[in-house]
N, C-alpha and C positions, 0 to 999 in steps of 0.2 A: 504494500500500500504506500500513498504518496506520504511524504514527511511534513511537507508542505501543504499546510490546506489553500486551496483556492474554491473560492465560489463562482465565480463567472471568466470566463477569459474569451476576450477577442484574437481569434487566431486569422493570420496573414491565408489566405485560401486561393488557389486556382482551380480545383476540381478535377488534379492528376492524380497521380497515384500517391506522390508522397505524404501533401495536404491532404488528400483523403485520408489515407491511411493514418497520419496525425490525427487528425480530427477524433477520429476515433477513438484512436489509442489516451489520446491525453483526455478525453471524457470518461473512459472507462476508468482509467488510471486514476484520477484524480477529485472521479466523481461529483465534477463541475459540471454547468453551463456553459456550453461552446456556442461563441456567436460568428458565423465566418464571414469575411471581408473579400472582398476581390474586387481590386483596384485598376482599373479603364487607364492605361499611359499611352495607348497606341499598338499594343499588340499585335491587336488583328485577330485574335482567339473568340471564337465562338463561345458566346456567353448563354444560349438558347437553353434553356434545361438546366442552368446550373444552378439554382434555387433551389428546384426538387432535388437535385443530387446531392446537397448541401444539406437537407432536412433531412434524406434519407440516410445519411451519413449519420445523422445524429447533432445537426444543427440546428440550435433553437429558431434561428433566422439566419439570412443573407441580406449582405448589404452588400450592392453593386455599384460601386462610383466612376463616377466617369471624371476623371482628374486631369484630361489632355491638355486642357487651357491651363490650368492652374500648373501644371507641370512643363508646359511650353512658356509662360509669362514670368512665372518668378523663381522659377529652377532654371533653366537651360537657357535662357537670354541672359541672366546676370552672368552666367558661367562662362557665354559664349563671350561677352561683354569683355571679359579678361585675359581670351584667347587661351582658355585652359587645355592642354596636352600633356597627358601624364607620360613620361618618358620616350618623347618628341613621337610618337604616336597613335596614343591610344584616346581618343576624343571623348571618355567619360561616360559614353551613352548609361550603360549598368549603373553605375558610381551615382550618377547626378537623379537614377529616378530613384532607387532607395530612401532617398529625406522625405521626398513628398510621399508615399506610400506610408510612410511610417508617422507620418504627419497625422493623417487622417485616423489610421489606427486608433491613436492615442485619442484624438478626438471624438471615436466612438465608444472608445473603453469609457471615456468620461459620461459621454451620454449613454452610455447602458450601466451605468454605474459598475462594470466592471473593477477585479480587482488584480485582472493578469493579461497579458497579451504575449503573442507566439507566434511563432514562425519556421518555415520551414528550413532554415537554410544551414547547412553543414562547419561541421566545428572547423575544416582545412580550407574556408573560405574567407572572401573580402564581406560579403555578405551580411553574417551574422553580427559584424563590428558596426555596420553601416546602420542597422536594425537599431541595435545597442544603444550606439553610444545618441540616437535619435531619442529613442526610448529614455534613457538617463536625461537628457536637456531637458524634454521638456514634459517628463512624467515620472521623475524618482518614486513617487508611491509604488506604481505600478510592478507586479512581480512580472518576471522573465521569463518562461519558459522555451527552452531554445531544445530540442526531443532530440537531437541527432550527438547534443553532450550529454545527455542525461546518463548517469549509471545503469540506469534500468531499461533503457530501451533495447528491446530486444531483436532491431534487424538490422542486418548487416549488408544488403542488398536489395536487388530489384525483384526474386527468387522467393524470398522471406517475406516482402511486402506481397506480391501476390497471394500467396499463401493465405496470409493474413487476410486479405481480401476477400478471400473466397470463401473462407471461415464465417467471418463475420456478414455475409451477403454485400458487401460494401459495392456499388456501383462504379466501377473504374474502368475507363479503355480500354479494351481489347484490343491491340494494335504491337507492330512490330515495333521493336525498340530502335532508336534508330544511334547509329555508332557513336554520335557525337550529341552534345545538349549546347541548346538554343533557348535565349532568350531576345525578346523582340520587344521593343519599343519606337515612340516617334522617333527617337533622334538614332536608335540604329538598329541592327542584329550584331549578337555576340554567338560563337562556337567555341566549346570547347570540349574535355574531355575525351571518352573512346580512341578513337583512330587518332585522334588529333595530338594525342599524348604524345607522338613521338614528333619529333619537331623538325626533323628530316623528312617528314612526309609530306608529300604539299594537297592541299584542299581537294574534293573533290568539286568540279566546279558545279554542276549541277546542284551543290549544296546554299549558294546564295538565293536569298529570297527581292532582295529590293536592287540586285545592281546586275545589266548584265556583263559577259566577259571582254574586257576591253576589245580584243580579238573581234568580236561578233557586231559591236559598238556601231555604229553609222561612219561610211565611210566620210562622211563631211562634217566638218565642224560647227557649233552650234555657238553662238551669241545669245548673251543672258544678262540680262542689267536687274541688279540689286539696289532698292535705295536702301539708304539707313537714314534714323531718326534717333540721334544723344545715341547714341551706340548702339542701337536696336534694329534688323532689317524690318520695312515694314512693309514693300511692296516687289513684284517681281514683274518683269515687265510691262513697268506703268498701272499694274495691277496691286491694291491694297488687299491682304488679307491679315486675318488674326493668327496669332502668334503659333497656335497649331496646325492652324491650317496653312501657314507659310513654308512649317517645315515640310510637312506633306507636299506640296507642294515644291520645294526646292531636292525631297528624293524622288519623284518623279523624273522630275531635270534630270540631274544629274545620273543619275539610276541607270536611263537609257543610253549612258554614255561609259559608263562602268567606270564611273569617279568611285572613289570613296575604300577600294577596299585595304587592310592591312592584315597582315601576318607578324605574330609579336612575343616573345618573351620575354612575359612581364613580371616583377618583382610584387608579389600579394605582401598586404601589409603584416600579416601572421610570420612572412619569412619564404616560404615557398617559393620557387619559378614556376611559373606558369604560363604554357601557350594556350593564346588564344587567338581567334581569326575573326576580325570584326568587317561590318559594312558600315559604311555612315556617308552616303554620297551626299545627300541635304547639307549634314553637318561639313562636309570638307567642301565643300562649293564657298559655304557661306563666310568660311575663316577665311577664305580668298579674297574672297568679297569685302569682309571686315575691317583686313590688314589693309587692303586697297585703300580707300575711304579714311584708312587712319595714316598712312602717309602723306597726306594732302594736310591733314586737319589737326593734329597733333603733333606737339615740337618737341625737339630732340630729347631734353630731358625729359620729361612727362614719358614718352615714349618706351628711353630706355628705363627706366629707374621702373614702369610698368613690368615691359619684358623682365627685369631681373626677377620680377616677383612672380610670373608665371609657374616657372616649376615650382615653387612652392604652395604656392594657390592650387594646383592640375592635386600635387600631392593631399592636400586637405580634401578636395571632395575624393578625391580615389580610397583615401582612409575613413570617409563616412564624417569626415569632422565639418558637415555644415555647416549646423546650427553654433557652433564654436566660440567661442567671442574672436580670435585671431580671421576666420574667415568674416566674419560681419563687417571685422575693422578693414579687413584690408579691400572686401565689398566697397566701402565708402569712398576709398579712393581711385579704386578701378571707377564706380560711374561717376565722381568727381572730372576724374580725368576724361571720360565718354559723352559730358556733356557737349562737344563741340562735336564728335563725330558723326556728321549730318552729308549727305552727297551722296553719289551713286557710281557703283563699281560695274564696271565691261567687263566680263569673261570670256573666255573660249573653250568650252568643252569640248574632248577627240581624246576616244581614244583610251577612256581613263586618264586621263590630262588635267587639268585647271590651271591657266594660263589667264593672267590678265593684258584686256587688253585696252582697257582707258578706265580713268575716272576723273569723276569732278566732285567740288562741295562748296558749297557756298563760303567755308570756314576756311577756306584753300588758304597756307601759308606758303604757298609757292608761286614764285617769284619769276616768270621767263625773259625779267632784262638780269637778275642777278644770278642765273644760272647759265643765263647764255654763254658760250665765247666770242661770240659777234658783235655783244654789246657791255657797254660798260655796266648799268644799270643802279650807276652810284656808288659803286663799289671800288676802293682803291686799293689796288693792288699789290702797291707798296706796303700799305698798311699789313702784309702778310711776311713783311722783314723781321719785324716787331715781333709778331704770333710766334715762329719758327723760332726766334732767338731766342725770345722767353719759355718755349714747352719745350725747348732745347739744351737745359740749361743745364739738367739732372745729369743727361747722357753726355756731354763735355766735363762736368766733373767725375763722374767715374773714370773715363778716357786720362783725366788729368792725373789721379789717383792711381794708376796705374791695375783700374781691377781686369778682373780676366773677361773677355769678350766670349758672346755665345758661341758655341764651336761653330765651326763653318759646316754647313748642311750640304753642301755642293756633291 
């Protein structure tokens, strides 16, 4: 029996096998009220039937949210806003929907006067932290039930949970397993696991869902204009849409053109390497787009002293540390600094490609008499006697000094 009493607990639910089988286990287990949650980010998962399968599971109810806006407007535009790339490239897609799903959670354990909230995600994952430490900001009360650390759980696969399944009448898929796990949201698809463990093996292509293979891609190139708004895309050619529906909308684009895909060994915050194989052609169109728009309109320090801060920011949501006070603050500065980026970026898709190929913005700090070399445009030349002799001043006194020069690389 459990050690821990819990009377109501909202658990994180899709209506697969392992959430099912949860569902279950920690009701029987625990002798609570299970309320399941199943959270709308963009999936694309068939939701028809899953209330009944939810009840029949041994769910007191199902709550079905549809969170796209709210997870396109103040999750994955601030993020995008900062040009977050977790180990130059993996674009977050998994990382950034975790806060908002666990957002809600919490706010239904409250309104169900709950006293626990659970989830499905494994002890050797980024997941569980992402859950967590959501969970800890902004619902300390709240007990944790995480089933896949528990002592007592009693399965150790996909073999055991069927099993289980069949025991207990539970309604679960009957369907072929398929070598690799996916998870799909707006801003991407992630693979990983099965086949994919070995890191020498390369993808099956047949396996992506939103991009096709550059290979097959149209043999002509496509032109695409992005505006942005304070650092936000807000229309696609000449076209306004909302914040979900743009990125929708920009993996279509790009999709057809087979932008977007990466192959990665990546560093989990637990310690682990891990490959994974991501698609995010919306998301990498639009950082083209982004960076374009913010060369025109953003000056050099603002710019760099941003970029320095990127991997560390990419690193906070990849670790689950949203809600944080260190990401809020440095939030402030990234749309601090975003406020001027307004204008609109040229692309050319080919190919799996993203090339720019113009932009403009009203906030343009660029100058084409002082960039020219054909024209003066006020600028004195001399005046760069001055610059050179002064930021030259360090590397003449080493030389004088007589310290030793970098070896010769020739």
């Amino acid at each position: 029996m459990a050690t821990t009493e819990i009377k109501k607990l909202v658990l994180a639910y899709s209506g697969g096998l392992d959430t099912s089988v949860i569902l279950r286990w920690v009701r029987d287990f625990y002798g609570c009220e299970v309320v399941a949650y199943c959270a709308d980010v963009g999936q694309a998962e068939e939701t028809a039937g899953l209330e009944q399968k939810a009840l029949g599971t041994g769910a007191s109810k199902l709550y079905l949210e549809d969170l796209r806006e709210e997870f396109a407007r103040d999750f994955v535009f601030p993020m995008m806003r900062a040009n977050a790339v977790y180990e130059s490239y993996y674009l977050l897609g998994t990382s950034i929907a975790r806060p908002v799903i666990a957002k809600r959670q919490v706010e239904i354990a409250h309104a169900e006067g709950a006293d626990a909230v659970g989830h499905g995600a494994t002890g050797k994952g980024n997941d569980q932290v992402r859950f967590e430490f959501t969970f800890a900001r902004l619902a300390p009360e709240l007990k944790v039930v995480a089933p896949w650390r528990h002592p007592q759980w009693p399965f150790r696969g996909r073999a055991d949970m069927l099993a289980y399944a069949a025991e207990k009448k539970i309604p679960v898929p009957v369907t072929a397993e398929k070598p690799y796990s996916m998870d799909r949201n707006l801003v991407h698809v992630s693979y990983e696991g099965g086949i994919l463990e070995d890191p020498w093996r390369e993808p099956y292509d047949d396996m992506f869902r939103l991009t096709v293979s550059p290979q097959s891609a149209p043999d002509a190139p496509e032109y695409v204009e992005v505006e942005y708004a304070g650092g936000d895309p807000v229309a696609i050619n000449g076209k306004r849409f909302s914040p979900a529906a743009l990125i929708e909308r920009a993996n279509a684009i790009a999709g057809r053109h087979g932008v977007g895909r990466v192959d990665l060994v990546e560093n989990r915050y637990v310690g682990i390497k891990s490959r994974g194989v991501y698609e995010s052609p919306g998301a990498t169109m639009l950082l083209h787009a982004h960076r374009a728009v913010e060369q025109l309109a953003l000056d050099r320090e603002t710019l760099h002293l941003r970029d320095s801060l990127v991997p560390r920011y990419a690193e906070m949501v990849y670790n689950g540390q949203w809600f944080a006070p260190e990401r809020d603050a440095m939030q402030a500065l990234v749309d601090r600094a975003q406020q001027s980026v307004t204008g609109v970026a040229r692309l050319k898709l080919f190919k799996g490609g993203v090339s720019i190929a113009g932009r403009k913005s009203p906030n343009s700090l660029y100058e084409s008499s002082l960039a020219s070399f054909d024209e003066a445009g006020g600028y004195q030349q001399a005046d760069a006697d001055g610059f050179i002799r002064l930021n030259s001043m360090r590397l003449r006194a080493l030389a004088r000094l007589g310290r030793p020069k970098p070896e010769d690389s020739r």
